[in-house]
Every structure is written in structure tokens, then in C-alpha cells.
C-alpha positions, 0 to 999 in steps of 0.5 A: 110434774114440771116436766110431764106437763112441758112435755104434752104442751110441747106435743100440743103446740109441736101438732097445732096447725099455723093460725087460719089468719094471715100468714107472715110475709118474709121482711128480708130483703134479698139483694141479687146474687144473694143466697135466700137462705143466708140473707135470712140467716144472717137477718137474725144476727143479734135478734132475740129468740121471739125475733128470729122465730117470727123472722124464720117463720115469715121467711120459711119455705116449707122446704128443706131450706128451712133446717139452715132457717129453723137451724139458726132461730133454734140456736138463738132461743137455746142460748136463753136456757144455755145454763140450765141443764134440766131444760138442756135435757127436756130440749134435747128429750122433746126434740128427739119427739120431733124427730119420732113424729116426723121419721119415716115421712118423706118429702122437704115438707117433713124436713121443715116441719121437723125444723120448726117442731124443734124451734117450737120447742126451744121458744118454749123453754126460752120463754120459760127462763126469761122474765115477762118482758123480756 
């Protein structure tokens, strides 16, 4: 039951439009020379999983850039269900979703929105196994 009902908020959430509002603007600061991607990347380091997203988002491109940026935000929310394997495998299961939605489209677009889709995915199931202050 659990599962079915992660499964279509995930569906929801994965197919929901951005908020009309502002859209968030990128804080990180890219010296000259630097890479975007790298400064965003590296911006995350030891940030929690609601920190990183908001930072991937507010500096995403709608680019294929955005795997390395989704990537890294992806990979720090999964760290808070690293130990439950049911939520391993719901990860792994809604994440290849993500994937069928988005398969046979083609333009960088499709790429970060199948980036985010998986984000959007880990954030769930990281706000699931922390506590409400956390």
C-alpha cells in the first residue's frame, strides 16, 4: 500500500509543472575561468538533500549540463535512505519511470527533466526517513 501510493505521488510530483512564482536564481558565484558546473557542483558539498536541490534548481539550465547538477543533489538525498532497502528499491524502481517517461524524446530538455525527475524522486524518499526537523 506504502509503495502504490509513493509510486503515484511520485507520478504527480515527477509531472507537475515548476510554481508559476519566481523561479529561483542561481547564488553560486562563478569566478572567471571556473567551470558553471563544477562551481555548482562543488557549492553542494556537505549541504543537506533540501539544500542541494534548491541549489540545483535555482542553478539548473535546462541543459544536459543538468545530469552532473540533478547528479550531485540526487546523490546527496540518497545518502538519507543509503540503509533502507525497500526505499533502495522504490528509488531504483520510480527512477527507471523517469526514464520510460522521458525515453524516445529528443533535445537537452528531455535530459534535465529526466535529471530532476530522479531528484524529485530521492528528495521524496529522503523526506520520508528523516524526522520533521530534520
Amino acid at each position: 500500500m506504502r509503495q502504490m501510493f509513493l509510486m503515484t505521488l511520485v507520478a504527480v510530483l515527477a509531472g507537475a509543472a515548476r510554481p508559476a512564482h519566481a523561479e529561483p536564481t542561481c547564488a553560486v558565484s562563478v569566478g572567471q575561468g571556473a567551470n558553471y558546473i563544477d562551481a555548482v557542483t562543488h557549492a553542494m558539498d556537505g549541504k543537506s538533500c533540501g539544500e542541494a536541490s534548491q541549489i540545483a534548481e535555482g542553478c539548473m539550465m535546462a541543459a544536459s549540463g543538468d545530469v552532473a547538477i540533478a547528479g550531485r543533489a540526487t546523490e546527496i538525498c540518497r545518502k538519507d535512505f543509503a540503509r533502507n532497502k525497500a526505499d533502495k528499491a522504490l528509488f531504483t524502481k520510480l527512477t527507471q519511470r523517469c526514464e520510460k517517461k522521458f525515453r524516445g524524446m529528443d533535445g537537452t530538455m528531455y535530459i534535465s527533466a529526466r535529471a530532476f525527475c530522479a531528484l524529485d524522486v530521492a528528495r521524496l524518499l529522503s523526506s520520508l526517513n528523516l524526522g520533521p526537523d530534520e
